[in-house]
C-alpha positions in Angstrom: 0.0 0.0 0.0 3.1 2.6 0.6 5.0 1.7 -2.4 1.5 2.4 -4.6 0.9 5.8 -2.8 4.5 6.5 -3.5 4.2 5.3 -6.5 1.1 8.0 -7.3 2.8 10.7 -5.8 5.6 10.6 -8.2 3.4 10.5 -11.1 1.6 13.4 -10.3 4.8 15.5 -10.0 6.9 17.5 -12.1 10.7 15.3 -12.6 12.6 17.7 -10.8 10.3 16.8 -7.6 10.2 13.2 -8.8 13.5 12.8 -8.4 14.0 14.6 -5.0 10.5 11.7 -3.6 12.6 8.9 -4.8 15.5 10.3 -2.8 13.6 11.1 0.2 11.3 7.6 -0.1 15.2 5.8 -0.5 16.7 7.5 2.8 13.3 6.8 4.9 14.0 2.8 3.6 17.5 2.7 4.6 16.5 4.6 7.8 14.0 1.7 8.8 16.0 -1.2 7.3 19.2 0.5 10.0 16.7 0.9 12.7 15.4 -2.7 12.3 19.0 -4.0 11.8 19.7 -2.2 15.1 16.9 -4.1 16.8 17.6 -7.6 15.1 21.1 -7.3 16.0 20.5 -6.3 19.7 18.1 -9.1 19.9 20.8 -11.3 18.6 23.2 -10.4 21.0 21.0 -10.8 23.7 19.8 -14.1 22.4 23.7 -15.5 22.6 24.0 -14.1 26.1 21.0 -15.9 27.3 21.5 -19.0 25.4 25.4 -19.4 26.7 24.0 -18.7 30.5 21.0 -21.3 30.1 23.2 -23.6 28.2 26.2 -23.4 31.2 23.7 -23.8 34.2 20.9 -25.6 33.3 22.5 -28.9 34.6 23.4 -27.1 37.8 20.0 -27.7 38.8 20.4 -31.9 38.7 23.0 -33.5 40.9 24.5 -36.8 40.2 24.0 -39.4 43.3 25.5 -42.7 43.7 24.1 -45.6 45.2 25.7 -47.6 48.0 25.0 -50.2 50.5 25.8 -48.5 53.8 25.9 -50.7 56.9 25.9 -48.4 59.8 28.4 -49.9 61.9 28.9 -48.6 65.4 32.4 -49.0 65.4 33.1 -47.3 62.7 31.3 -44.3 63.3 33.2 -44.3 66.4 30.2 -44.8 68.9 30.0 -46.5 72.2 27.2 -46.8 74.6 26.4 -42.9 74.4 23.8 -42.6 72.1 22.4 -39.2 73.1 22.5 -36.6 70.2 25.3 -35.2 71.0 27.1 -38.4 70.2 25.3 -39.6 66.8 26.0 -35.5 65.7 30.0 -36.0 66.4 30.2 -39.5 65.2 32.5 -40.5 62.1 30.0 -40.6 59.3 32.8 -39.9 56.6 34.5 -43.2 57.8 30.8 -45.0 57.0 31.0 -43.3 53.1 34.5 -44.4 52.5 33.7 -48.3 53.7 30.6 -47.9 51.6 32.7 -46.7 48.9 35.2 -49.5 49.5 32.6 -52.6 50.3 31.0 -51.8 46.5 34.5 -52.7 44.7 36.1 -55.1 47.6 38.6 -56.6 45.0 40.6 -53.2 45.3 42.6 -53.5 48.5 45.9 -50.8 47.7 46.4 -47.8 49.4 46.7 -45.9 46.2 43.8 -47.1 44.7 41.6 -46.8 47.7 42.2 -43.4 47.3 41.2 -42.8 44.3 38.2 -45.0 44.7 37.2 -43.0 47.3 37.3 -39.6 44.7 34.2 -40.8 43.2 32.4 -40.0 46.0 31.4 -36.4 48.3 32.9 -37.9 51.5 31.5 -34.6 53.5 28.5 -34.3 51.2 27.6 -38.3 52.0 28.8 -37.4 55.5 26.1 -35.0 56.0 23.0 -36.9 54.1 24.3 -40.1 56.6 24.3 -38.0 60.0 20.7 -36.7 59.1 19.3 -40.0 58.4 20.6 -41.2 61.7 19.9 -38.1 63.7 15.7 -38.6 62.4 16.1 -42.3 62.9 18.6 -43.6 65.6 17.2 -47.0 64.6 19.4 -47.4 61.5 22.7 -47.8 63.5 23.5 -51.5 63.0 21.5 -52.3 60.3 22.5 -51.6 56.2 20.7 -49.4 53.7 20.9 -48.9 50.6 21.2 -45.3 49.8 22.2 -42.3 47.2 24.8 -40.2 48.2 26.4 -37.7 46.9 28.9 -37.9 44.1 31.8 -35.8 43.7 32.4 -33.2 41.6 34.6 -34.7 39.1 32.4 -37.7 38.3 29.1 -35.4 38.8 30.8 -33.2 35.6 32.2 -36.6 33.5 28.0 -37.9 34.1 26.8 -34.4 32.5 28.9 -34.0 29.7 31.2 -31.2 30.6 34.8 -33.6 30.7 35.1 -35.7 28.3 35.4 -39.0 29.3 38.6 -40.1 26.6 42.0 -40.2 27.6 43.8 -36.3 28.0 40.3 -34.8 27.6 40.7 -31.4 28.3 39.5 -31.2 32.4 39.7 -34.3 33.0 40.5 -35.0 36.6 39.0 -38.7 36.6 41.9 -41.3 35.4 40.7 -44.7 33.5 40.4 -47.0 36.5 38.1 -44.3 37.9 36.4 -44.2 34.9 36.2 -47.8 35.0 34.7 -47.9 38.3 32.1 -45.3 37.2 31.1 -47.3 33.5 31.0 -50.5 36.1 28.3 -48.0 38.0 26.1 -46.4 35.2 25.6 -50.7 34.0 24.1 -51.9 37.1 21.9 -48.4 37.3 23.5 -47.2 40.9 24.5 -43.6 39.3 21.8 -41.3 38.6 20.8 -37.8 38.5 18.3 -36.1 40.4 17.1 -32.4 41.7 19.9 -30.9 43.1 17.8 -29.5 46.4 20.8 -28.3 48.0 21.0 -26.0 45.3 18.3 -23.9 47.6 18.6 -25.6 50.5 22.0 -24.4 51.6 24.3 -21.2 51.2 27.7 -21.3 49.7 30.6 -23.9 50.6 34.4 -24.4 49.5 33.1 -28.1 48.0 30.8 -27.3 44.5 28.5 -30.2 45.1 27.2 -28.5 48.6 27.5 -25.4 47.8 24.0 -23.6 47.4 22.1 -20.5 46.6 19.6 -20.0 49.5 21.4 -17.8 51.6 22.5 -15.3 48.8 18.7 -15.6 48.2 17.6 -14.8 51.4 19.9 -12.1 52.4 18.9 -10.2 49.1 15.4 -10.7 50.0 16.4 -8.9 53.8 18.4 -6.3 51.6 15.5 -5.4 49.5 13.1 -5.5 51.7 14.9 -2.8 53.8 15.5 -0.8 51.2 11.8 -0.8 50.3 10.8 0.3 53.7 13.5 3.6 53.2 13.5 4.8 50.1 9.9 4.5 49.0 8.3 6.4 51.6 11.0 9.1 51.5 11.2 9.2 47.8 7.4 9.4 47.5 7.3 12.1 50.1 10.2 13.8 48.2 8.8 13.7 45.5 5.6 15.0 46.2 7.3 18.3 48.4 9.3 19.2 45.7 6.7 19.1 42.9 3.6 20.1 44.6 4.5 22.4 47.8 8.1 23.6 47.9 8.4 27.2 45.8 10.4 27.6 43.0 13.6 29.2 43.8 17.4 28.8 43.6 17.0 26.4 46.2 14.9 24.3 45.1 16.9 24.4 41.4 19.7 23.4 43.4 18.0 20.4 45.5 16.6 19.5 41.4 20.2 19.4 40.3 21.8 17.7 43.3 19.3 14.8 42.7 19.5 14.4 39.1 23.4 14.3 39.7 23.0 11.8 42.3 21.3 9.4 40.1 24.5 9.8 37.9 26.8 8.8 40.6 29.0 5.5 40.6 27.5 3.3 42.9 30.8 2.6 44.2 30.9 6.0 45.8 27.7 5.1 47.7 29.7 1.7 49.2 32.4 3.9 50.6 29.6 6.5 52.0 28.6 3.6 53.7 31.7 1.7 54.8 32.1 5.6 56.2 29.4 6.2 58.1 27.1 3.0 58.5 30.7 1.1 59.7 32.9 3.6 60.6 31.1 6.4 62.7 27.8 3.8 63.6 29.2 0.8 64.3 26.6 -1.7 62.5 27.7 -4.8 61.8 29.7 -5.5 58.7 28.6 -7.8 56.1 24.7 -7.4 57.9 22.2 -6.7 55.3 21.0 -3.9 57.7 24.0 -2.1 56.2 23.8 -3.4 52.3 20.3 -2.5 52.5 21.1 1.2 53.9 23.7 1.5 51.1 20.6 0.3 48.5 18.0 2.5 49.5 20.4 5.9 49.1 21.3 4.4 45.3 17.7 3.8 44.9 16.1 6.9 46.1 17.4 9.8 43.1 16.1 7.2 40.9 12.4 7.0 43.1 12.4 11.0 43.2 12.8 11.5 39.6 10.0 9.1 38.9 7.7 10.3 41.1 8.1 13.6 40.5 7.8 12.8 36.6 4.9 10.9 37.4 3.1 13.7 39.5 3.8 16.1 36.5 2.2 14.1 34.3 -1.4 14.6 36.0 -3.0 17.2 34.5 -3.6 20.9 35.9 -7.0 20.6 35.0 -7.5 18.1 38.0 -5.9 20.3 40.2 -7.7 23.6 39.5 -11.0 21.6 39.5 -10.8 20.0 43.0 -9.2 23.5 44.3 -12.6 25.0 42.5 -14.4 22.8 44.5 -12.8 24.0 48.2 -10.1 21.1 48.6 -7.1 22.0 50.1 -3.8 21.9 48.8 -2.7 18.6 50.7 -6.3 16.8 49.8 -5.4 18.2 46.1 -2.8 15.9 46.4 -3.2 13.3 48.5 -7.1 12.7 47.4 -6.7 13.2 43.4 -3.2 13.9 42.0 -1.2 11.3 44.0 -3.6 8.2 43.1 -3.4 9.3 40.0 0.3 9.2 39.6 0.6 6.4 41.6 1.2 3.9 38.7 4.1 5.6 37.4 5.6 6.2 41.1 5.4 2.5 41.7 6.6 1.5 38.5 9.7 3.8 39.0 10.4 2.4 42.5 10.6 -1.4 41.7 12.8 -0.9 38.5 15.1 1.2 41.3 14.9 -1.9 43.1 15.5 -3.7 40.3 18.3 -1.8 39.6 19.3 -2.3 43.4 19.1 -6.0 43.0 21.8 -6.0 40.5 24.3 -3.7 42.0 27.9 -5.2 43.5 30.8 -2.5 43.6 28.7 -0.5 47.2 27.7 -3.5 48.7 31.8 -5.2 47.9 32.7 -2.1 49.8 31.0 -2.9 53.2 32.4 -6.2 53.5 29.5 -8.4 51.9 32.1 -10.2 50.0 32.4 -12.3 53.2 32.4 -16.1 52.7 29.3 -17.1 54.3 27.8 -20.1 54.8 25.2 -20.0 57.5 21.8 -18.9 56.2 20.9 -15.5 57.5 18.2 -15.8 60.6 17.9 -11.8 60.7 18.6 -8.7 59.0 21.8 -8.4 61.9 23.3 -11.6 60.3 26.3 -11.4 57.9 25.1 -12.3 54.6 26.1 -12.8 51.0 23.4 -11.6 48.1 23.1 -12.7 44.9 25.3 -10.6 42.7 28.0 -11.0 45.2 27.4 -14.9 45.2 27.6 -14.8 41.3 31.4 -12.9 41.8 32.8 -15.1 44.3 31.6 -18.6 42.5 32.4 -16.9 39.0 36.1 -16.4 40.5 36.8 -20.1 41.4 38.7 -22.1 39.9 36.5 -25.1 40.1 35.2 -26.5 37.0 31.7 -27.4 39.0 31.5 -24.0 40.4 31.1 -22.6 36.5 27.6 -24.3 36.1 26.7 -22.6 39.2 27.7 -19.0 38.3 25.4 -19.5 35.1 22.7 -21.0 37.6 22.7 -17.9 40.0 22.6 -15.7 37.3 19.7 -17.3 36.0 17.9 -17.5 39.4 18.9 -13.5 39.3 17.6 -12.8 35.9 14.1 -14.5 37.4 13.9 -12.2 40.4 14.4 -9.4 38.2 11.9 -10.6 35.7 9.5 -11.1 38.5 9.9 -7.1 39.4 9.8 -6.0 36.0 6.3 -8.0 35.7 5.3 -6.9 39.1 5.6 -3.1 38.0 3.5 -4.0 35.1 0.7 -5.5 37.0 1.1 -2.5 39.6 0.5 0.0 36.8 -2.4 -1.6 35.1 -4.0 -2.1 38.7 -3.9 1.5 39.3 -4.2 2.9 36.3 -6.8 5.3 36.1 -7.6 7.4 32.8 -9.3 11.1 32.8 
């Protein structure tokens, strides 16, 4: 339909102006055909990033498990007549792994090869899944199971395809007899692989089989959630002050500039404003997410203020002058008709701030959240790692398991922040209101 009415317009003009429409239709074709090249190749840029993340941490959400006849032998977990918790928590459950371990191929009896027999298996990781099956049922001591423990992180990487399993394969940690012990495995169906729980069950560990997500998860949740409480009230209020009440003077052009600045600063700067006066002159504890969420809410709240106050300015005057006409005051102007009004756009500016706090690294690096932490956080008092920070310290191990787990975490961040995104939208269409 363009190219006829293009087509028709030419026809009906003189040359000279013919020739200056084909020129302009040819530059507004190229302009489109950049623009959408633009768009293609940004999408295709994005489509590689996403597709190397998924393709590097989709399997860190599976765990390979071996399974082994365990016979819970009271002298070999170290245990006498004291069988009070205490006792079952302190006995030697990596000794009952290793004879597991040992019992399955009982026609390797060398020192040398005991050792690496024992390789194929997560002796603290099968340690721990032991004393909490014996700590929920103190019945199992003396008897033998059969149960799937944790495999280690060499065979868990040769089971999904990330070592190759022929000889000098690039990685490869596992030598033939190991490998021979693992094919003799996979035939009689005791390896498989299954959910990897502890994935978001636990927080981080030195060993990449135990190591998990959930405390980076919840002390970004603590983080946020203070952050939240600060900035959005303040912002709002802000906001509202300085485009409704406060007068227009140098003053106020100076508080207008000082904020948009703000918004431009490095968000490093904000970590050592914290490490300064949240550390230094307060005392809070470091690596708290008390203190990371502190250091949040003042990267967030330029970003909240100029959204609200964009928002607010996008309500029209008429509104205004008709509830004024009407006898309302100046604060029930606001607070009655102008602010639910801009209320989708102040909510939709203050979770992509928090998005944009989610993501952020450098401030929070700078009051000590780089911490290696493995308890999960029981209160916002309790050093923490968060999410980013988690991706940064897995992302600089060596460890060939820990690389499925960076891509992992950054996928479980990409979700949160796809989850905020989707919440602003829902936020806006909920209070939308048109006049």
């Amino acid at each position: 339909m363009t190219e006829m009415v293009e087509t028709a317009a030419i026809r009906a003009t003189p040359d000279a102006l013919k020739a200056r429409l084909r020129r302009r239709y040819a530059a507004e074709r190229r302009f489109r055909a950049l623009g959408l090249g633009a768009v293609l190749l940004s999408l295709s840029f994005l489509g590689v990033l996403l597709v190397t993340i998924v393709s590097n941490g989709i399997t860190a959400f599976v765990q390979t498990q071996i399974r082994l006849e365990v016979a819970f032998d009271p002298a070999v977990m170290g245990l006498g007549a004291d069988r009070s918790a205490d006792a079952l928590r302190s006995a030697d459950y990596g000794g009952l792994v290793k004879a597991a371990i040992q019992s399955r191929f009982p026609d390797v009896e060398s020192r040398a090869e005991l050792r690496q027999l024992t390789k194929l298996i997560s002796v603290q990781g099968g340690g721990e899944q032991l004393q909490a099956a014996v700590l929920a049922d103190p019945g199992l001591i003396g008897s033998t199971r059969a149960l799937w423990l944790i495999a280690s992180p060499d065979v868990d990487m040769v089971m999904k395809g990330h070592v190759g399993r022929d000889k000098g394969a690039e990685g490869a940690r596992l030598n033939d007899t190991q490998l021979g012990w693992l094919e003799t495995l996979e035939q009689t169906g005791d390896v498989a692989l299954t959910f990897n729980t502890l994935l978001f069950t636990r927080g981080d560990s030195r060993e990449p089989e135990l190591a998990g997500l959930w405390g980076a998860v919840v002390g970004s949740l603590y983080s946020l959630s203070i952050t939240l409480l600060i900035c959005f009230p303040i912002g709002v209020a802000s906001a509202v002050y300085l485009e409704e009440f406060a007068p227009k003077n140098r003053l106020t052009d100076l508080i207008e500039v000082n904020i948009n600045n703000l918004a431009a600063v490095p968000s490093v700067v904000f970590g050592l404003l914290g490490l300064a006066i949240f550390l230094n002159t307060f005392g809070l504890p470091r690596s708290a997410p008390l203190v990371g969420g502190l250091v949040l809410a003042l990267i967030s709240l330029p970003t909240i203020i100029i959204a609200g106050r964009a928002a607010l300015k996008a309500v029209p005057p008429s509104i205004r002058e008709a509830a004024l006409g009407l006898g309302a005051s100046r604060l029930q102007v606001t607070a009655d008709h102008v602010l639910p009004l801009a209320m989708p756009g102040v909510l939709t500016g203050t979770i992509l701030g928090m998005a944009h706090a989610l993501g952020e690294t450098a401030p929070l690096l700078m009051i000590g959240m780089v911490a290696f932490i493995v308890d999960i956080p029981g209160s916002p008092l309790d050093p923490a790692a968060v999410l980013p920070v988690q991706v940064y310290l897995w992302a600089d191990s060596p460890e060939r398991a820990f690389v499925e787990r960076t891509s992992a975490a950054i996928m479980v961040l990409l979700a949160f922040l796809a989850l905020m995104n989707l919440a602003a939208i829902l936020l806006r269409k909920k209070f939308e209101r048109r006049w």
